[in-house]
ZAVEXKOL-802211 format. One record per residue (C-alpha): x, y, z; residue number from 1; residue in three letters. Coordinates in Angstrom, 1 decimal, decimal comma. Each point is the difference from the previous one (the first is absolute). Layout:
! ZAVEXKOL-802211
X / Y / Z / NUM / ala;
...
END
This chain:
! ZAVEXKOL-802211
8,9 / 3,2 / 10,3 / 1 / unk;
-0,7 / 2,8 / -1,8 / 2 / unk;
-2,8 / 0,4 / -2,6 / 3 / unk;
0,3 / 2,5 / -3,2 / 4 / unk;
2,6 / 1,6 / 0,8 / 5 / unk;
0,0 / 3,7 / -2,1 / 6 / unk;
2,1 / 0,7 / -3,1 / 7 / unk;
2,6 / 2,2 / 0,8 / 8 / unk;
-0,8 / 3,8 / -1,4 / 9 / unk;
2,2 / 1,4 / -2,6 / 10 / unk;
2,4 / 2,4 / 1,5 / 11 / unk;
-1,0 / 3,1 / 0,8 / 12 / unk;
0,4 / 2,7 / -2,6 / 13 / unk;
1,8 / 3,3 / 0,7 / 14 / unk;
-1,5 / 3,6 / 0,4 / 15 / unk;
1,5 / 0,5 / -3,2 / 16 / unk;
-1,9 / -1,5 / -1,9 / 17 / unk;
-3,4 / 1,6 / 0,6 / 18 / unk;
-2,0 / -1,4 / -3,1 / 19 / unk;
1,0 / -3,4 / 0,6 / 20 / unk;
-0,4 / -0,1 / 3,4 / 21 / unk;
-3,5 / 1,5 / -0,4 / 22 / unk;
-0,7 / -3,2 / -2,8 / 23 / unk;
1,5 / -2,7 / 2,8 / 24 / unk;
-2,4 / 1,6 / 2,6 / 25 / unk;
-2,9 / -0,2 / -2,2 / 26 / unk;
0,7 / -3,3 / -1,6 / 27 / unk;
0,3 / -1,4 / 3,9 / 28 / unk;
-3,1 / 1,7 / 1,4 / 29 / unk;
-1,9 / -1,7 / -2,9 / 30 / unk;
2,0 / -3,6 / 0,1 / 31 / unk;
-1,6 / 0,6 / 4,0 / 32 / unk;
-3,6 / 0,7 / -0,5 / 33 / unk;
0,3 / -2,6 / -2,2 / 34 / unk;
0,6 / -2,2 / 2,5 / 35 / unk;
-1,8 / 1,1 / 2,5 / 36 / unk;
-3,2 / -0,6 / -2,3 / 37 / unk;
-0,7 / -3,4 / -0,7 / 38 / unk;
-3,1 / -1,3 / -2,2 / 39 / unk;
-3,3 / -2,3 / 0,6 / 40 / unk;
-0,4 / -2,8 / -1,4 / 41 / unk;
-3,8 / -1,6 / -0,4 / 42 / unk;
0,3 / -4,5 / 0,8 / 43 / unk;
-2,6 / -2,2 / 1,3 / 44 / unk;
0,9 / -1,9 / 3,5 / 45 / unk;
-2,4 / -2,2 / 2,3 / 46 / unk;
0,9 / 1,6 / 3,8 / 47 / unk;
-2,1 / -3,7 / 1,1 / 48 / unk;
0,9 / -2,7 / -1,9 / 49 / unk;
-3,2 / -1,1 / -0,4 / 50 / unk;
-1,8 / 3,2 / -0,8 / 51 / unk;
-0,2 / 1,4 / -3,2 / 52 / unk;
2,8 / 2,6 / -1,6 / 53 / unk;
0,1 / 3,4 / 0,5 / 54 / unk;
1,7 / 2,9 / -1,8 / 55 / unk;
2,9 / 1,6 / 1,9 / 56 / unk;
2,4 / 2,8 / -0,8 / 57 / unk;
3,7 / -1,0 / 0,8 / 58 / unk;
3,0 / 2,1 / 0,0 / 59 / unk;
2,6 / -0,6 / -2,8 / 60 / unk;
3,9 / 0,6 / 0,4 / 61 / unk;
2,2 / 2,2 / -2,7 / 62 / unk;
3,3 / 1,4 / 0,4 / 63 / unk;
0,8 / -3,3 / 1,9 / 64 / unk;
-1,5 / 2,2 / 3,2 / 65 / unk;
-1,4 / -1,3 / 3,0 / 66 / unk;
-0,8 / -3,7 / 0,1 / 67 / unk;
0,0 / 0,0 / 3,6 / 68 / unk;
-2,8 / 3,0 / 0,6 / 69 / unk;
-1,9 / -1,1 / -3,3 / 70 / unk;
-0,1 / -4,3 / 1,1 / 71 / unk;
-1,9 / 1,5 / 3,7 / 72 / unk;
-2,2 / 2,3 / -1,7 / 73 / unk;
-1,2 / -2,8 / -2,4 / 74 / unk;
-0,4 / -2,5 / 2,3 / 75 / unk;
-1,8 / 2,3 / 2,3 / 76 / unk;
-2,5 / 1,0 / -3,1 / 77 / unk;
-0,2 / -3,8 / -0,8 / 78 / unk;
-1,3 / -0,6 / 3,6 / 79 / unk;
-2,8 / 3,1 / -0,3 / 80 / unk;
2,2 / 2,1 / 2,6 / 81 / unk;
0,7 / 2,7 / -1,7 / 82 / unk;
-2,1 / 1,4 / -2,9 / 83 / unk;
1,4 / 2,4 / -2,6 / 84 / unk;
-2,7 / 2,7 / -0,9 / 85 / unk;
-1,3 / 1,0 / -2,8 / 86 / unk;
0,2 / -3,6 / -1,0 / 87 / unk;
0,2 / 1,9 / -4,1 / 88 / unk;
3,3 / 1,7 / 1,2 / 89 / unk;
2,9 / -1,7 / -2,4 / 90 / unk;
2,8 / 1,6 / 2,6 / 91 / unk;
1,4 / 0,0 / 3,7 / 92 / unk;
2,8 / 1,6 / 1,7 / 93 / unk;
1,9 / -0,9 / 2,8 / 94 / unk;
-1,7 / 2,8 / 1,8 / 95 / unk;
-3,4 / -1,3 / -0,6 / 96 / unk;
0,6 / -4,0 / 0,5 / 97 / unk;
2,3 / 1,1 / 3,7 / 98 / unk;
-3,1 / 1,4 / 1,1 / 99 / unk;
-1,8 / -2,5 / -0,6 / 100 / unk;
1,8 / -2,4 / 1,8 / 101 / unk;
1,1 / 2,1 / 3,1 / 102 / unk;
-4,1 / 0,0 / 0,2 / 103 / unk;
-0,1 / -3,5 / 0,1 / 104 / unk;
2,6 / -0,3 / 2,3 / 105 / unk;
-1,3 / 2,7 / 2,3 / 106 / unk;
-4,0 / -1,9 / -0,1 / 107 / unk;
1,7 / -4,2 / 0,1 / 108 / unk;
2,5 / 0,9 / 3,0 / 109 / unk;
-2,3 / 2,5 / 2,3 / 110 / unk;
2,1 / -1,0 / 3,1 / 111 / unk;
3,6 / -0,3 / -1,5 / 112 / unk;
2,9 / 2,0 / -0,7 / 113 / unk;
0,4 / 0,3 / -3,3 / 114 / unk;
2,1 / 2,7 / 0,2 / 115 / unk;
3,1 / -2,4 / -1,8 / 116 / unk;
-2,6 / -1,6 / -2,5 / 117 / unk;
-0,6 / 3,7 / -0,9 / 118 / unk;
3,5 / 1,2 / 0,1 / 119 / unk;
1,7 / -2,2 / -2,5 / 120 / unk;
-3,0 / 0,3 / -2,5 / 121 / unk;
1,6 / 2,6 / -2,0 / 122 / unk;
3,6 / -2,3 / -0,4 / 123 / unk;
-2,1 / -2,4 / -1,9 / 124 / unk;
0,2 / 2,2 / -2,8 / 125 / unk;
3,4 / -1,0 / -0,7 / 126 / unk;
0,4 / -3,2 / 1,6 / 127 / unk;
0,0 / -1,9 / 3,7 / 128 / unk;
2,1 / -1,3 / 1,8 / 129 / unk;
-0,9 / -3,9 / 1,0 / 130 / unk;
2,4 / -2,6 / 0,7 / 131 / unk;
-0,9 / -3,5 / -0,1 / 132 / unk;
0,6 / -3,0 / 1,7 / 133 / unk;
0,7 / -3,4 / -2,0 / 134 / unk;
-1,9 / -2,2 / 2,1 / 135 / unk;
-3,8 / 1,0 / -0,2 / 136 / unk;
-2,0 / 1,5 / -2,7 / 137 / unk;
-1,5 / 2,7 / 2,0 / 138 / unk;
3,1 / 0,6 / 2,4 / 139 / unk;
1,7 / 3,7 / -0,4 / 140 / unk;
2,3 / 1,8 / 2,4 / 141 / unk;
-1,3 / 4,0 / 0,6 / 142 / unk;
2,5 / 2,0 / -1,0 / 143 / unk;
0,9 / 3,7 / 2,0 / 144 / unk;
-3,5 / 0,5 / 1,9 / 145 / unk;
-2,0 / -2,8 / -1,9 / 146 / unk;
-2,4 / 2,3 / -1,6 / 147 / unk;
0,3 / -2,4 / -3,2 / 148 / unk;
-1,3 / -2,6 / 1,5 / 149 / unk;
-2,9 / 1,3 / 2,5 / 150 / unk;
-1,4 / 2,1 / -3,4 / 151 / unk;
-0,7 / -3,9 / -0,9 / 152 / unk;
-1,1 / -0,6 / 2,8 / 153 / unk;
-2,4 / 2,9 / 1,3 / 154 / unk;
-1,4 / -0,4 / -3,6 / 155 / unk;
-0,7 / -3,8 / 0,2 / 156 / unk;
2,1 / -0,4 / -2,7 / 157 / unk;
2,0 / -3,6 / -0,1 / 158 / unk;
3,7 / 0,5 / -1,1 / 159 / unk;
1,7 / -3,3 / -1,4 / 160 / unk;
3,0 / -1,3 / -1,9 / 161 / unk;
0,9 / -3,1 / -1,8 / 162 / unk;
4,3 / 0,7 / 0,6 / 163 / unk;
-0,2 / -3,2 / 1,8 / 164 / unk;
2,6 / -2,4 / 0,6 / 165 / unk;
-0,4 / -4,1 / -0,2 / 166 / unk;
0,1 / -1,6 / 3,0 / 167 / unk;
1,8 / -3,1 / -1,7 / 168 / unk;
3,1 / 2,8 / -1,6 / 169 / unk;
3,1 / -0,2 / 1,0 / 170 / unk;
-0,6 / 3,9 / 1,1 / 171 / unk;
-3,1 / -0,6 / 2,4 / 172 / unk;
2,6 / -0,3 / 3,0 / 173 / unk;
1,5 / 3,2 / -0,5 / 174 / unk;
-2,4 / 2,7 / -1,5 / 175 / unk;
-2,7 / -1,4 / 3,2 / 176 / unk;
3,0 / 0,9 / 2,4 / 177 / unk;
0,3 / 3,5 / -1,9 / 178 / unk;
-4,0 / -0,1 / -0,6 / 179 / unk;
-0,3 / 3,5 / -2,0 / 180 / unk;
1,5 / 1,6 / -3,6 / 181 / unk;
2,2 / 2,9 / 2,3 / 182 / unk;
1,5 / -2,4 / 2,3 / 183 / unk;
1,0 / -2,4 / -2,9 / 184 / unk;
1,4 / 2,7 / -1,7 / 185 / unk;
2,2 / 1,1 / 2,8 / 186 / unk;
1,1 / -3,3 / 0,6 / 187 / unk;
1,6 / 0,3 / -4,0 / 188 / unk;
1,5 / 3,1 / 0,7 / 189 / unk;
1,5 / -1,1 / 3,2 / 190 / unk;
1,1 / -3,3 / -1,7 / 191 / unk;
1,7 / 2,2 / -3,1 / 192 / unk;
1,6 / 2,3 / 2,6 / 193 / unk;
1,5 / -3,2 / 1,8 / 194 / unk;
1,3 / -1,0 / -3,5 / 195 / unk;
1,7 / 3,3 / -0,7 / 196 / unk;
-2,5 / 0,6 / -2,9 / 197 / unk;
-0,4 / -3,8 / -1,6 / 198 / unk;
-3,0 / -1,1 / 0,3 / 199 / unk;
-2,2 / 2,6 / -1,4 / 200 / unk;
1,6 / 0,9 / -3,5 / 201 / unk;
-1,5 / 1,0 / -3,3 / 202 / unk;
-1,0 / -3,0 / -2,4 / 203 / unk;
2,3 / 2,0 / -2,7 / 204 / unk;
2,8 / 0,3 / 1,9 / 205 / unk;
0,0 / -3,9 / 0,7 / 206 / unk;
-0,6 / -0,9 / -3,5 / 207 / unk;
2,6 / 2,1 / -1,5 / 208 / unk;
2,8 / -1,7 / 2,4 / 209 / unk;
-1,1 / -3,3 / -0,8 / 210 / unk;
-1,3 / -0,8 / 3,3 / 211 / unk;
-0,8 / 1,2 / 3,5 / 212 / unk;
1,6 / 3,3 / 0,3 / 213 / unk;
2,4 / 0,7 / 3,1 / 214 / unk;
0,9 / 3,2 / 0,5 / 215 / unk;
2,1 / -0,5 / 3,0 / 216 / unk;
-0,1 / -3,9 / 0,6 / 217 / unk;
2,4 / 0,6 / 3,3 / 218 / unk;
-2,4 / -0,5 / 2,9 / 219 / unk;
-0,5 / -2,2 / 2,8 / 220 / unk;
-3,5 / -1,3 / 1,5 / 221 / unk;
-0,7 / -0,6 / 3,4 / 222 / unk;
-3,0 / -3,3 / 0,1 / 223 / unk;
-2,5 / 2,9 / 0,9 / 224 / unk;
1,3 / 1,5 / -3,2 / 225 / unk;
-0,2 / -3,1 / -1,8 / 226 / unk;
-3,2 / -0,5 / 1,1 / 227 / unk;
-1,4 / 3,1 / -1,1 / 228 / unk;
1,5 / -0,1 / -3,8 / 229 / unk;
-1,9 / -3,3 / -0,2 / 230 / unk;
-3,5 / 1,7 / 1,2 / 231 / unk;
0,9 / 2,4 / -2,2 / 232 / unk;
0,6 / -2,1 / -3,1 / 233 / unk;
-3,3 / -2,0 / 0,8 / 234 / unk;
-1,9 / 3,5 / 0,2 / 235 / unk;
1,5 / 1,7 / -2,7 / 236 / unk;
-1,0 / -3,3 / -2,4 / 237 / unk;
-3,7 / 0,4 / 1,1 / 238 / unk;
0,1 / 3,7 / -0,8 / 239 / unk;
1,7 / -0,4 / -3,0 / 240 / unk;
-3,0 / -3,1 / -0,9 / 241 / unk;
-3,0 / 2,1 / 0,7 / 242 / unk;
0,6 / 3,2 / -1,8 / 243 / unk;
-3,4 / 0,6 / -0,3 / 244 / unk;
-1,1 / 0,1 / 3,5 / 245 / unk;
-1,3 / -3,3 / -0,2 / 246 / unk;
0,2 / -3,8 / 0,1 / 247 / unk;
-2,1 / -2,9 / -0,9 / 248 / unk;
-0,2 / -1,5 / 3,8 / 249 / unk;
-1,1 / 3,8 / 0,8 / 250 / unk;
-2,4 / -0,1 / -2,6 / 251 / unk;
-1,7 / -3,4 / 0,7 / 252 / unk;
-0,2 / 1,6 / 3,9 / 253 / unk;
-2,1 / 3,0 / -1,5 / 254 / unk;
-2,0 / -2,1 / -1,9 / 255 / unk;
-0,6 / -2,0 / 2,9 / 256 / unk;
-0,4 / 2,2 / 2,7 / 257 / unk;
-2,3 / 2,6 / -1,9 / 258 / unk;
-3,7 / -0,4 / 0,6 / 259 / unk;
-1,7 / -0,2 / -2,7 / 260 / unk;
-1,3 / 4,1 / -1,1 / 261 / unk;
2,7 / 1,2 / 1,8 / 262 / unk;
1,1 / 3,5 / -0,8 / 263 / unk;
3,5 / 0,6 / 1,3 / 264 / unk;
3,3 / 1,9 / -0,6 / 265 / unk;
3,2 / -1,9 / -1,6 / 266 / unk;
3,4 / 1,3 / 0,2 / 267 / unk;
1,6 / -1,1 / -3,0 / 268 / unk;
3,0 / 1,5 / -1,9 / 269 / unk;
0,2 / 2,9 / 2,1 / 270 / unk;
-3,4 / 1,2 / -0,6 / 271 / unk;
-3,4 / -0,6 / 1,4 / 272 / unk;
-3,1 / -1,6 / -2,3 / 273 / unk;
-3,3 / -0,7 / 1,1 / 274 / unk;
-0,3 / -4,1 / 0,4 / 275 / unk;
-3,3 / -2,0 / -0,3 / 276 / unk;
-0,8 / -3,7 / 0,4 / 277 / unk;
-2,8 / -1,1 / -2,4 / 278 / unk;
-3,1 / -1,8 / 1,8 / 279 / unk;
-1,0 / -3,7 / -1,1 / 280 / unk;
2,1 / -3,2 / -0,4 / 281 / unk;
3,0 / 2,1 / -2,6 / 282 / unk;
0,8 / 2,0 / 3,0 / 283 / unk;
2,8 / 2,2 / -2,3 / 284 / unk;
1,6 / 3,4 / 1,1 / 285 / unk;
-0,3 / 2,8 / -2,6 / 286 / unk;
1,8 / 3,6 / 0,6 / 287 / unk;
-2,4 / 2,9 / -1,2 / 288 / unk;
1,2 / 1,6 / -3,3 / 289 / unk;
0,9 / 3,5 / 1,2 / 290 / unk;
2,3 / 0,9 / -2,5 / 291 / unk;
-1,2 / 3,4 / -1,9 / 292 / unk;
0,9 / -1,3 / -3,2 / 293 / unk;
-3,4 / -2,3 / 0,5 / 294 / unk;
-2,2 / 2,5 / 0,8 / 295 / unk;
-2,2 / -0,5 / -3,4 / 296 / unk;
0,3 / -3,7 / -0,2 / 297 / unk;
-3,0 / -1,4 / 1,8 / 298 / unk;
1,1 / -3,7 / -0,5 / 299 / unk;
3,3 / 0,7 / 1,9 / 300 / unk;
-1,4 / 0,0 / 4,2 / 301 / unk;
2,2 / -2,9 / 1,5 / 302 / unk;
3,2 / -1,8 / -0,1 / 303 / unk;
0,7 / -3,5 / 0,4 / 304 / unk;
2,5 / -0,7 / 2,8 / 305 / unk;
1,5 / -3,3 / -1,8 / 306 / unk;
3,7 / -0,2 / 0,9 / 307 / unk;
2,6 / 2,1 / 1,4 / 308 / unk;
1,4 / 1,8 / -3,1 / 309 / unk;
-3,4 / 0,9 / -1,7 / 310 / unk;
0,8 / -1,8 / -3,1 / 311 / unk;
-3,2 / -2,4 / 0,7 / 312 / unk;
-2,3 / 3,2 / 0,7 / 313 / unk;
-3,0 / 0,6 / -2,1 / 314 / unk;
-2,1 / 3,3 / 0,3 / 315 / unk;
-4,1 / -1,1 / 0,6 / 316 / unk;
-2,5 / 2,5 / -0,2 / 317 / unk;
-3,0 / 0,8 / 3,3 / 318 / unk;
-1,2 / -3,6 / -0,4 / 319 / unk;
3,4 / -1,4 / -0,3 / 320 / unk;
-0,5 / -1,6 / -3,6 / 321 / unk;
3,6 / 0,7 / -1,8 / 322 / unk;
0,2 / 3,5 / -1,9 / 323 / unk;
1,4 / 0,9 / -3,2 / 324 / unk;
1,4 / 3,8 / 0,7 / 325 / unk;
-0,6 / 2,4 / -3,4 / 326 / unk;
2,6 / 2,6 / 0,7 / 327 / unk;
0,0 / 3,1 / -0,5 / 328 / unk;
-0,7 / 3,5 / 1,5 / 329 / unk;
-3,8 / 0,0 / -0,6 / 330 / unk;
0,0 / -3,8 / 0,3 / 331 / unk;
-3,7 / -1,4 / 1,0 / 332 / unk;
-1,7 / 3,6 / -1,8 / 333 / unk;
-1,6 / -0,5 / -3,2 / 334 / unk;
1,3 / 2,9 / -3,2 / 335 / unk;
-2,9 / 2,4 / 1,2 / 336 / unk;
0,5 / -0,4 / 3,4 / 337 / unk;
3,8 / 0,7 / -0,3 / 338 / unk;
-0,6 / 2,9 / -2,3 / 339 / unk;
-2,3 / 1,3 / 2,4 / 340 / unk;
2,1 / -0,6 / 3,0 / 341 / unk;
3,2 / 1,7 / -1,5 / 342 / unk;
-1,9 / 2,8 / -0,9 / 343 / unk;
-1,5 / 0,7 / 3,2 / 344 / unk;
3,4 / -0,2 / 1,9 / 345 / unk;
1,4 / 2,3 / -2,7 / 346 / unk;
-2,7 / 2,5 / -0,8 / 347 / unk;
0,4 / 2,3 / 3,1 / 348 / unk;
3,6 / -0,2 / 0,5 / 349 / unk;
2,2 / 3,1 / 0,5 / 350 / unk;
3,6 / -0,2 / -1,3 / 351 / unk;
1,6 / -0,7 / 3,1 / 352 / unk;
-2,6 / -3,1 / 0,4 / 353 / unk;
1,0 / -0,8 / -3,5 / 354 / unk;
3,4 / -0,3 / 0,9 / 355 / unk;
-0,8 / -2,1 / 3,0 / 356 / unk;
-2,6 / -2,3 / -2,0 / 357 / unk;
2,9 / -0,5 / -2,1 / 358 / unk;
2,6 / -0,9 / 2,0 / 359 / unk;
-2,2 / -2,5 / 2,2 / 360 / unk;
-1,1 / -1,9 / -4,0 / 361 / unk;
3,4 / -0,4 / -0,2 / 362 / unk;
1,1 / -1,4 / 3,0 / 363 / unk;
-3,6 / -2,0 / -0,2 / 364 / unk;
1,2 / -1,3 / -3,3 / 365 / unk;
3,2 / -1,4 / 1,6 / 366 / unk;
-1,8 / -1,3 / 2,4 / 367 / unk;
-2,0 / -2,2 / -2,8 / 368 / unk;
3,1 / -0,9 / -1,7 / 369 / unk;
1,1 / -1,7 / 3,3 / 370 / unk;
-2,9 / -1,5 / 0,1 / 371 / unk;
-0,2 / -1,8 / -3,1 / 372 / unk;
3,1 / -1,5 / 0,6 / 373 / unk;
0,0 / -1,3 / 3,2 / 374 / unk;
-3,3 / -1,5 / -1,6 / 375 / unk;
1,6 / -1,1 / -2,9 / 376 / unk;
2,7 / -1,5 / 2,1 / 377 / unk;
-1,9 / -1,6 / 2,5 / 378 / unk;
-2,0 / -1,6 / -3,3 / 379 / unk;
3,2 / -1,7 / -1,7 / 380 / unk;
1,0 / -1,1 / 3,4 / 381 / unk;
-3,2 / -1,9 / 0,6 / 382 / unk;
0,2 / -1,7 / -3,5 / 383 / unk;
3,6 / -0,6 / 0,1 / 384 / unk;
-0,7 / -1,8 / 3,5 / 385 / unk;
-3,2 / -1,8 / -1,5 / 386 / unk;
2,5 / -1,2 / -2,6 / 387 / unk;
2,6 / -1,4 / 2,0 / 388 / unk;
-2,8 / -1,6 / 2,2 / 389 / unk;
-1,5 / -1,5 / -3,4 / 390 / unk;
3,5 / -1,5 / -0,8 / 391 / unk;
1,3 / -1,2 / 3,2 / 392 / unk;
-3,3 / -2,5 / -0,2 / 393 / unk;
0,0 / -0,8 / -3,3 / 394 / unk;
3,1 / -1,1 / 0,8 / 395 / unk;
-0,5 / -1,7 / 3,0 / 396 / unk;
-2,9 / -2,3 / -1,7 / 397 / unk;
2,1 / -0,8 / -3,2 / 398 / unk;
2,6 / -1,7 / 2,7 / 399 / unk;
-2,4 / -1,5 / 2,0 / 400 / unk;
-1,1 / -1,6 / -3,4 / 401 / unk;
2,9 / -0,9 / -1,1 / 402 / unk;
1,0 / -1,7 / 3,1 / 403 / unk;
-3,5 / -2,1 / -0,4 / 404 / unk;
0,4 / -1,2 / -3,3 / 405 / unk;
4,1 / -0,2 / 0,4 / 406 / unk;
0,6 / -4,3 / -0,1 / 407 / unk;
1,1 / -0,8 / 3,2 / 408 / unk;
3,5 / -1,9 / 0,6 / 409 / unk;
0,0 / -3,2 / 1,4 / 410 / unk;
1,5 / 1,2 / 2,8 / 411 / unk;
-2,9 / 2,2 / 0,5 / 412 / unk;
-2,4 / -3,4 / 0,0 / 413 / unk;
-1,7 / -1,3 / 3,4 / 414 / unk;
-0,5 / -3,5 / -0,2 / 415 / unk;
-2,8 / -1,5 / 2,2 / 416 / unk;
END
């Protein structure tokens, strides 16, 4: 399963049209420094549970760019591996933070090939390639040479996943006989070839015909072919239930498998986050806050891993106490400090740099906007639920009162 796939460019403009060829070019060189550039942002984190907090630098994400290469570095800075230096630098490229690592590789594995682990370090950039199974939270099948996984494992980094299937489901039988995402999903398309096209159809095109859509219901299954539509109905069900990646049995397993200060990579959504497993009786996993947008809200470190859609998730802050996020581009500066900070970037700029500093506030203020409203969203989706939770026992204790003070009938009476 692919993660991150990239947008698809515009088309490609013609030689004649010079000027706005030139303005394409320079718009996409900038639009790719900018992602290749990615800043630091200043959290406290306690590498032994029981020491005191220290001050780390971790990488934040923009541009939706590189979850995958930005969760190992950060869990490898979290774990004192790899140290970015000067620790007063606000940026890193990709450049910088690959050599890091291929360092750490070269210095951990001294007698191994890591020649794979090396190799498919660059492809991180835009996504990886991991494919896993339903059956076991840390169970993945390598995919081409399995560089994917052994850059995981030659960098001690655990790589899990909470796309787990109940044992007590009716779709336990099948998906443990299929096991992984790429065999389940050729068992559908096998299934929908058998079927001449009717079993995996468009929601739209169902609901506009009333029903089921059959494009060409003429067909005859063998029992192998019966067989197989019925796997395939069980496994397209689960899919369809766990669009996030995710299901409650998988996340009880996490929580219960996780030692507590564990540092590990989740695959979730198509995208990689760093996980962590709080110490002490709570034992709760939080995702690190690496979204750009962040970057000046101290308060805003970790994410609550509640339920399986995120509309339970609170953000805490390093010593996990909930946080209340400002906003804002120069969110978590005082007026002086912002003043000073936006004149310092601007001060020395050229034109062209201008431009550029332009063009990534703008796409930075999208960015915020987002944001917000996933924020906002995830807020009204808490209350709402807090709501309904208030009413459906409100409710259920006015009954059970009623039903105590209701007279019984005679009927009801025991006599002794």
């Amino acid at each position: 399963m692919s993660q991150e796939e990239p947008a698809q460019q515009p088309s490609e403009l013609t030689a004649s049209h010079p000027a706005q060829h030139a303005a394409f070019e320079s718009h996409n060189s900038v639009q790719t420094s900018l992602e290749e550039v990615w800043y630091l942002k200043e959290i406290q984190f306690k590498p032994d549970p029981s020491g005191p907090s220290r001050k780390y630098k971790i990488v934040t994400q923009n541009f939706n760019g590189p979850c995958s290469f930005i969760a190992i570095c950060n869990i490898l800075i979290l774990r004192d591996k790899i140290q970015i230096q000067p620790y007063e630098r606000t940026t890193v490229s990709y450049e910088y933070l690959s050599r890091l690592v291929a360092e750490y590789l070269l210095t951990a594995c001294p007698d191994v090939d890591i020649s794979a682990a090396l190799s498919v370090m660059p492809a991180t950039r835009k996504g990886m390639d991991l494919n896993p199974l339903f059956t076991g939270s840390s169970l993945f099948r390598p995919a081409g040479a399995g560089g994917e996984l052994q850059l995981f494992e030659q960098a001690g980094i655990k790589l899990v996943h909470g796309w787990l299937v109940d044992p007590s489901s009716p779709e336990y039988e099948v998906l443990s006989r299929t096991q992984d995402y790429d065999s389940s999903v050729n068992l559908l398309v096998e299934a929908d070839y058998a079927t001449k096209g009717n079993l995996v159809v468009a929601e739209d095109v169902a609901s506009q015909e009333g029903g089921p859509s059959r494009r060409d219901s003429a067909y005859t299954l063998s029992a192998d072919e019966q067989r197989k539509v019925e796997d395939a109905l069980l496994i397209r069900n689960f899919i369809e239930n766990s669009p996030s990646q995710l299901t409650y049995y998988g996340l009880f397993t996490l929580a219960s498998e996780l030692e507590p200060g564990a540092l590990v990579a989740l695959f979730r959504n198509s995208h990689l986050s760093v996980l962590y497993k709080s110490p002490g009786e709570d034992g709760a996993l939080y995702t690190l806050a690496t979204d750009q947008v962040f970057l000046h809200e101290p308060s805003v470190v970790w994410e609550r891993l509640e339920d399986i859609d995120g509309g339970w998730s609170t953000f805490v802050d390093s010593d996990f106490v909930r946080s209340s996020p400002a906003g804002g581009d120069y969110a978590g500066h005082t007026a002086e400090s912002a003043l000073a900070a936006l004149e310092q970037q601007t001060g020395a700029l050229t034109l062209a740099d201008r431009a550029d500093e332009e063009l990534a506030r703008q796409l930075q203020a999208e960015e915020d906007e987002r944001s917000r409203e996933i924020y906002a969203r995830r807020q009204r989706e808490r209350e709402e639920k807090d709501r309904a939770e208030r009413e459906r026992s409100q409710g259920a204790r006015q009954r059970a009162g009623d039903a105590a003070t209701r007279p019984k009938k005679k009927s009801e009476c025991l006599i002794m």
